[in-house]
C-alpha positions in Angstrom: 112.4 -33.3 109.5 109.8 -32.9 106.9 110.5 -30.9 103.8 108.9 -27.2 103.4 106.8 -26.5 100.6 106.4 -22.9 99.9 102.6 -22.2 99.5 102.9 -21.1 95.7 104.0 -24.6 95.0 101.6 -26.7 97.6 98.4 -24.4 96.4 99.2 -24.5 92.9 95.8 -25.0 91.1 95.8 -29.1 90.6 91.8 -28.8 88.4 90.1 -26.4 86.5 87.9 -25.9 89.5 91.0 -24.5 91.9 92.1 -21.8 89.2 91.6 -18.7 91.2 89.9 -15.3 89.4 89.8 -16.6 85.3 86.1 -18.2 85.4 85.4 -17.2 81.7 88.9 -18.8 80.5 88.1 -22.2 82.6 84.3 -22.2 81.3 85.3 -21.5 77.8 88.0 -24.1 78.0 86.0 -26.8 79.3 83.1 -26.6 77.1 86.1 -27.0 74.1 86.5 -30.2 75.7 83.2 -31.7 76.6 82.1 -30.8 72.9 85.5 -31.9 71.4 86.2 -28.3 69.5 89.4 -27.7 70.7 91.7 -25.3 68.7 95.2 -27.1 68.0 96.7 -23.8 69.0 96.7 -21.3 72.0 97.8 -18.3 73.2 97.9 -17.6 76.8 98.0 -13.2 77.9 98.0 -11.8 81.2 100.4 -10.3 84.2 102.7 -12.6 86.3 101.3 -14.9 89.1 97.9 -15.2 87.1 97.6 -18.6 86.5 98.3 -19.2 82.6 101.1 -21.9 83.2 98.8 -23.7 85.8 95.8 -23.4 83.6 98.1 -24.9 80.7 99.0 -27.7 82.7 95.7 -28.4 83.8 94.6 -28.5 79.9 97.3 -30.5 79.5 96.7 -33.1 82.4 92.7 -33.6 81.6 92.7 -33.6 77.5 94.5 -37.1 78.1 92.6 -38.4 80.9 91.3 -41.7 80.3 88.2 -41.5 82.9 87.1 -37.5 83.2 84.7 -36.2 85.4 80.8 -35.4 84.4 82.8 -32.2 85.6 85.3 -32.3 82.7 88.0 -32.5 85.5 90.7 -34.7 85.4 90.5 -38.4 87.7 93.7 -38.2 89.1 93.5 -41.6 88.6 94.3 -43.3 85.7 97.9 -44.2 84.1 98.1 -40.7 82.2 96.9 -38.8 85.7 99.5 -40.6 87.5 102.5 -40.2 85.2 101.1 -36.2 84.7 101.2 -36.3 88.9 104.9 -38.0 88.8 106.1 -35.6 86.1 107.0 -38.8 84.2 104.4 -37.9 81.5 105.8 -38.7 77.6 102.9 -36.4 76.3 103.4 -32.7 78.1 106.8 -30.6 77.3 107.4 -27.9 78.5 110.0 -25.1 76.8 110.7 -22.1 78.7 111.4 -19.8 76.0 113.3 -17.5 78.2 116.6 -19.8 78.2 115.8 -21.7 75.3 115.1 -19.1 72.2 117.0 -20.4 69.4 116.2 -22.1 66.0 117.8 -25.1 67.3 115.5 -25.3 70.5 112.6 -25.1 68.1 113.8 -27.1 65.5 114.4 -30.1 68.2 110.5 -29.2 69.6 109.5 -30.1 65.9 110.9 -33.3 65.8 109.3 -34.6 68.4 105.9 -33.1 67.3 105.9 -35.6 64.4 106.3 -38.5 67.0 101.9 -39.5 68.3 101.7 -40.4 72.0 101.5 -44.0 72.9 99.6 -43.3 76.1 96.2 -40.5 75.3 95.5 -38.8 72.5 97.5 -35.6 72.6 101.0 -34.7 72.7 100.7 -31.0 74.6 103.4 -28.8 74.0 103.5 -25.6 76.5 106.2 -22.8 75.7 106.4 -20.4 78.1 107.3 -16.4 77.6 106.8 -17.4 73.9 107.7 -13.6 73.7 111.3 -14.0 74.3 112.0 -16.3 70.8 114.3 -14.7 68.5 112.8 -14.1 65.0 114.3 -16.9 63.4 113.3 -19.2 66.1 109.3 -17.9 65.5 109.9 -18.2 61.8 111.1 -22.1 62.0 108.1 -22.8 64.3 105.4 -20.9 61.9 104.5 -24.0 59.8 104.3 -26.4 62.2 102.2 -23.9 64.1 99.9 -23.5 61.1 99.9 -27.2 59.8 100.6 -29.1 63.4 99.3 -33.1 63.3 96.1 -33.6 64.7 97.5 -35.4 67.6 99.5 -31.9 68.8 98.6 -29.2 70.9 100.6 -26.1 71.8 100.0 -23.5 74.3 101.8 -20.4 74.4 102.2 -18.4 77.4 103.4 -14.7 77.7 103.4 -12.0 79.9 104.1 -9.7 76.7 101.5 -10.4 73.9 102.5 -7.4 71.8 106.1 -8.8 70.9 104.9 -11.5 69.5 104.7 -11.6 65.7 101.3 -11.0 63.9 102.0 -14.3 61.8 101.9 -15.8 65.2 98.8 -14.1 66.6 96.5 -15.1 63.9 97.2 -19.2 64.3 96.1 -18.7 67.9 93.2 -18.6 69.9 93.9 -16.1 72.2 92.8 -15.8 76.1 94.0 -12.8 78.4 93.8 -14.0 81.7 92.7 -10.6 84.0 94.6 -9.3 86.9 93.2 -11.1 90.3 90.8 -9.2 92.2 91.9 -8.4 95.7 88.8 -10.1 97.0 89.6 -13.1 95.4 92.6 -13.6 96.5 91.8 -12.4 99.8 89.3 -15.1 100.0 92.2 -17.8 98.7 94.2 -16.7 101.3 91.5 -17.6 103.9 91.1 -21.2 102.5 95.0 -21.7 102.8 94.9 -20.1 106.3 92.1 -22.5 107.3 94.1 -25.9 105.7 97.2 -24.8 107.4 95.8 -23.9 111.4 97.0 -20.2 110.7 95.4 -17.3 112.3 94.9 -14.2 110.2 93.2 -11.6 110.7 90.7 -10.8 107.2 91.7 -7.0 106.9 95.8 -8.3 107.2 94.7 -11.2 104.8 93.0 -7.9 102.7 96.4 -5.8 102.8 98.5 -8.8 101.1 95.9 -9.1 99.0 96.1 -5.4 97.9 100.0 -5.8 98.2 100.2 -8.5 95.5 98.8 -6.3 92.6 96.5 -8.6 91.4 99.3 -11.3 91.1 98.4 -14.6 93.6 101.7 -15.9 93.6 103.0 -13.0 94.8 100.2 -13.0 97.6 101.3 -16.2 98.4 105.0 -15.6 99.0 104.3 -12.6 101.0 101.7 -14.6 102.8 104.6 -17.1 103.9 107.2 -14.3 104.6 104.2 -12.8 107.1 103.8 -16.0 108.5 107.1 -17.1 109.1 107.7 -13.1 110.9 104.3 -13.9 113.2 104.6 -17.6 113.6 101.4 -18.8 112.2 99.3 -15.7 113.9 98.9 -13.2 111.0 97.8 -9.6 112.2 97.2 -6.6 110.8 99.4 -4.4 112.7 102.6 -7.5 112.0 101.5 -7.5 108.0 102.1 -3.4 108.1 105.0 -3.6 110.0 106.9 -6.0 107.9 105.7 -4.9 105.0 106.1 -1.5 105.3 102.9 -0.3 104.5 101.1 3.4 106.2 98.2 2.5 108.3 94.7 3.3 106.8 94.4 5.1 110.2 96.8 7.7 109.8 94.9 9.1 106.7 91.5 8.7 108.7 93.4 11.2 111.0 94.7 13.4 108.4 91.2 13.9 106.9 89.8 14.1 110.4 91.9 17.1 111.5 91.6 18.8 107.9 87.8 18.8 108.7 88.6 20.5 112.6 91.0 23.1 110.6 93.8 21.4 113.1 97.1 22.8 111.4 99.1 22.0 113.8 98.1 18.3 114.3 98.8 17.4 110.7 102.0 18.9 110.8 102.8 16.9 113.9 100.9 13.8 112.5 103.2 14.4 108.7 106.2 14.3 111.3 105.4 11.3 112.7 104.9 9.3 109.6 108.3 10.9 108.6 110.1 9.4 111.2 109.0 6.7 110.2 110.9 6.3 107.4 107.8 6.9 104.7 108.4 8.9 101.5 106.8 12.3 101.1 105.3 11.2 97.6 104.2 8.2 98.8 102.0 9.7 101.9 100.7 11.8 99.2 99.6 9.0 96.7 98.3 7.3 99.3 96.3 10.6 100.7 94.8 10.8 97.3 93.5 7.4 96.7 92.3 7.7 100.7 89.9 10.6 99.3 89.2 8.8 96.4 87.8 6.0 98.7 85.5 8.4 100.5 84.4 9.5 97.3 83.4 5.9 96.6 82.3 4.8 100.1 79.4 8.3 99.6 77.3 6.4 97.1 76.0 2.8 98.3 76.1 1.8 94.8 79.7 1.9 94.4 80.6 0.9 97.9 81.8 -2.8 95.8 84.9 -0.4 94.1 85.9 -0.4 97.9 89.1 -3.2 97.8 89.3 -3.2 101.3 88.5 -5.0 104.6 84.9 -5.1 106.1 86.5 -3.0 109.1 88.2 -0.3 106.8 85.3 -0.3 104.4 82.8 0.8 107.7 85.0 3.3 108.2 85.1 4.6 105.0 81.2 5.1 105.2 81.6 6.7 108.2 83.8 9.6 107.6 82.4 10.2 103.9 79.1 11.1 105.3 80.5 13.8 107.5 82.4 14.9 104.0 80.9 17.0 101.1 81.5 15.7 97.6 82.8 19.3 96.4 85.6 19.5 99.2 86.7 16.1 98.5 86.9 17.1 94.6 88.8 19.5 95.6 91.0 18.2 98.5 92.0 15.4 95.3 93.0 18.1 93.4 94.9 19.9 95.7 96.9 16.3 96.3 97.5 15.5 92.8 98.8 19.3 92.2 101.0 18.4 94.8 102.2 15.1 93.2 102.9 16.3 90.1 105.3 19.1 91.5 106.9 16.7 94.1 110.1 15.7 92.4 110.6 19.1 90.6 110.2 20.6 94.3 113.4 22.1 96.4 111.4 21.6 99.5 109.5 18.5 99.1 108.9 18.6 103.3 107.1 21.9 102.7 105.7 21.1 99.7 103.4 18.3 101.4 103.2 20.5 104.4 101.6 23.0 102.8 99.5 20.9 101.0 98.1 19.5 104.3 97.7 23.4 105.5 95.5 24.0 102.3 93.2 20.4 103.1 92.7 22.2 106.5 91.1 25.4 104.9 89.2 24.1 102.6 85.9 23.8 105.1 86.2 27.7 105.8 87.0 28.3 102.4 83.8 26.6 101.4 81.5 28.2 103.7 82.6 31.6 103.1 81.6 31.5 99.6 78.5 29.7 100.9 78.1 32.4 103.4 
């Protein structure tokens, strides 16, 4: 029976060219390279599931390369690639700060800084969630920071730039990798689909996407939990089922019967999505960011702002031309009242119920003061 390898771990970014979403960081860095100007020490920023202990590793693998690529990408094939591929290499070690915060975990990292690499010509050194060090532990690991032999090379990697001490801050050069957009990803997920004989559907691919919150390992894992729960044939309908996610369509239908004045449908529609098992607060959030959408989908200009599916982005369009800009200004601010008295509210059924009732009178209310 061959061994499963969860998609995180088989995608994971092998070159500088597979790092999803940080082109600036992977230009920047590979220029350093080409024109030999690398600093000695760096600082790695961003959310989880962005790519900084990848991108580390990948820094890592091609500064000792032997044969690089016009590319500046690593061979994968000489000795240093191969023992780097093994996880045999004597020149990258890695430190997760996380278990491993104390002066004595530092102090035994600086020893083996003074010791040069018999195979390339840098000793990497990658310390990950460099936030969670004690102060003693950054103290000890100052000098050496500041001073390091030209053969060493550390990379610091947080998730939680502002605990880390200023002293530390200005030895570093500092890159803050950006949350992934959901198009990105979206289109990652695609590739992996494709390698992997998976059917998905592009507006389900488009909802893990949105689901990961700009994090791609997280995409990835939820990618494999949808995959296991369809069998290799991804839908949208079995990505909002066991994910547990409201349908786009049911606020399409809210916004529809608030523009026919149909009270009683919404109710019955608010019901539904009750039964459900859907929080009150979170229909409403999600109401509010549906209106937000036709806002956006009005102008074609901002139509890109639109993190969604080529299906749901057509309908968008649709229903915001049929949609005045001033009742949909105003239907957000009827929502958001709404949110903000939510938890504070006795009644929170009623309180979204007649929140929906007020979306419904808006269009009469509007042309009576037109009128």
């Amino acid at each position: 029976m061959e061994n499963y390898v969860v998609s995180a771990r088989k995608y994971r970014p092998q070159t500088f060219e597979t790092v999803v979403g940080q082109r600036s960081i992977v230009m920047t860095l590979k220029n350093a390279i080409r024109s030999n100007q690398l600093a000695q020490a760096f600082l790695f920023c961003g959310s989880r599931g962005v790519g900084k202990t990848s991108t580390a590793r990948i820094l890592a693998k091609t500064l000792n390369c032997t044969e690089r690529t016009p590319e500046t990408e690593a061979c994968n094939a000489c000795a240093s690639c191969n023992s780097f591929n093994e996880g045999s290499s004597l020149n990258v070690y890695e430190l997760d700060a996380a278990s491993n915060n104390s002066v004595d975990d530092i102090r035994g990292l600086i020893d083996q800084v003074r010791i040069a690499p018999q195979l390339g010509t840098h000793k990497v050194y990658i310390i990950d969630e460099v936030h969670m060090l004690s102060t003693a532990a950054f103290n000890a690991f100052l000098k050496t920071l500041e001073e390091p032999p030209k053969h060493a090379i550390f990379i610091l990697a947080t998730t939680e730039k502002h605990k880390i001490i200023p002293t530390i801050l200005s030895r570093c050069q500092i890159f803050d990798f950006q949350r992934i957009k959901v198009k990105d990803i979206a289109k990652h997920l695609e590739y992996i689909a494709q390698k992997e004989n998976i059917t998905a559907e592009a507006d389900a691919l488009h909802l893990i996407a949105q689901k990961a919150d700009g994090a791609l390992r997280d995409s990835l894992s939820i990618f494999d939990q949808i995959v296991s729960f369809t069998q290799g044939n991804v839908s949208y309908q079995a990505v909002l089922e066991n994910l547990n996610v409201l349908d786009y369509d049911y606020f399409f239908k809210v916004v529809e019967n608030a523009e026919n004045e149909d009270i009683p449908n919404n109710l019955l529609l608010f019901n539904e999505i009750m039964e459900k098992g859907f929080d009150g607060h979170n229909f409403l959030s999600g109401l509010s960011s549906h209106y937000r959408n036709i806002l956006v989908a009005k102008d074609p200009a901002t139509l890109a702002l639109l993190e969604v599916g080529d299906t749901v982005a057509t309908k968008y369009g649709q229903q915001a031309a049929q949609i005045d800009s001033q009742r949909i200004l105003r239907s957000i601010h009827i929502i958001q009242k709404a949110e903000t008295e939510f938890k504070a509210s006795k009644n929170q059924r009623l309180l979204v119920e007649w929140t929906l009732m007020q979306l419904c009178s808006l269009k009469q209310e509007s042309e009576k003061k037109n009128g």
